[in-house]
N, C-alpha and C positions, 0 to 999 in steps of 0.2 A: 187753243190759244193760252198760251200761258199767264199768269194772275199780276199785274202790276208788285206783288210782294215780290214773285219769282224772278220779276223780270229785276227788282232793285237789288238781290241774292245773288244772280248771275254777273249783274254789272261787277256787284263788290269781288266775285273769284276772279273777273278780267282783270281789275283794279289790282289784286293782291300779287296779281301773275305779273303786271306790269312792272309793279314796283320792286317783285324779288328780282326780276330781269335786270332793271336798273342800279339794285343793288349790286349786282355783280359787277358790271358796266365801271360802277366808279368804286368796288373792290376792288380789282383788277387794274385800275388806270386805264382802261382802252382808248379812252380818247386823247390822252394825254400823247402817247405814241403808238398811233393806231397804225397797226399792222394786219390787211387786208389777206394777205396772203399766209397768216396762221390760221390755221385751220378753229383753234379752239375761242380764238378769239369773233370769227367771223360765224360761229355756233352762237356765241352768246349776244350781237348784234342782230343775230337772226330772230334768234327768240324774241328780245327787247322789238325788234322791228313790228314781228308778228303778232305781239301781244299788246303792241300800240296801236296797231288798226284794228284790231280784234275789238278793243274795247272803246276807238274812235266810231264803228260801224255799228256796235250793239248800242251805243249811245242813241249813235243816229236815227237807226233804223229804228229801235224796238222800243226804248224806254221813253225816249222823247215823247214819241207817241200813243206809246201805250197809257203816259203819264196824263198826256191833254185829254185821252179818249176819257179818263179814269175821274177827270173833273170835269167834264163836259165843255172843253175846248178844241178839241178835235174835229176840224172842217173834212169831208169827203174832196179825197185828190189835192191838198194839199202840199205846197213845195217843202221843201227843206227851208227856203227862207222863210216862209209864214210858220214854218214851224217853231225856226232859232224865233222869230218878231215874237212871238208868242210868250215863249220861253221867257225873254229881254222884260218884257212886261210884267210881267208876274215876276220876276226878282229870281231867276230859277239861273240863269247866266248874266255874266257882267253885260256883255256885247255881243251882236249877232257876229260883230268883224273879228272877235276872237276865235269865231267857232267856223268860221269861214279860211281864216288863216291855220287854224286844226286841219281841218280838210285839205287844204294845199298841200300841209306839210305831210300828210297822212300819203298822197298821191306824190311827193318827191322822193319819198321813204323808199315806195315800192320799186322806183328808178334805183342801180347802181351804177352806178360811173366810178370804173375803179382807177382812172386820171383825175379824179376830185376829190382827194381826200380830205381836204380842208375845208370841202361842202360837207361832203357825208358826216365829218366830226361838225361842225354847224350845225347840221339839220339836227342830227342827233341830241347834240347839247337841250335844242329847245324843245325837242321832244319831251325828254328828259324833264324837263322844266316845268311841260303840262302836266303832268301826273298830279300835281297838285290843283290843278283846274279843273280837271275830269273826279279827284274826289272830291271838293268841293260842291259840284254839281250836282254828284249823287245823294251829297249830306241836305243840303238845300231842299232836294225831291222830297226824299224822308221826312225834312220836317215840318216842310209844307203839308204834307199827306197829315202826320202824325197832328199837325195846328186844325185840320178839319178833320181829326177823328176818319179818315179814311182808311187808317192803316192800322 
């Protein structure tokens, strides 16, 4: 099992992958005139896509809880929502319904509809948007950890 340090190291390379992603994203203007059918364009949506779940998932799954296991808040068989409730509490996320709405959009990401452009460029933008809620998150962990000398 990897160390709650390892696990906030990995989030920050998913973090960094996210955001070079996105910088390409609006280097490029893609969503300005998103064009589905260039190859080189729908390469770098690919990436941004797969590097937004990537690090929506290892949130989820690994550090959330490896973070509550790590201060003695981690219940056996625990939801995801007791997880985010948890979270909420301790000042670690704004709102669970922000992290619920991550997840939605994490699961419309993976859908393409290539009759929907104006969703896909939607979804995307607020993708896009999170990357600053997802490091946030991770700074918050850190100095949580770092305020009880756990880290």
């Amino acid at each position: 099992m990897r160390t709650l340090k390892e696990n906030l190291e990995k989030a920050k390379l998913h973090l960094d992958r996210v955001k070079r992603a996105s910088q390409e994203i609006r280097k490029y203007e893609i969503l300005k005139n998103l064009d589905i059918e260039d190859f080189e364009t729908v390469k770098i949506i690919d990436t941004f896509t797969f590097r937004f779940i990537k690090l929506q998932d290892f949130l989820g799954q690994k550090l959330f809880k490896r973070f509550l296991d790590e201060i003695g808040e981690l219940e056996e068989n625990v939801s995801f929502l007791d997880v985010l409730d948890k979270l909420e509490k301790l000042r670690i996320i704004d709102t669970v319904e922000d992290w619920i709405e991550i997840r939605k959009l994490r699961n419309k990401l993976t859908h393409e509809y290539p009759d929907e452009l104006e969703e896909i460029k939607k979804e995307l933008e607020i993708a896009i948007d999170k990357i600053n809620l997802f490091e946030e998150v991770i700074i918050r962990i850190e100095n949580y950890l770092k305020n009880k000398n756990l880290l």
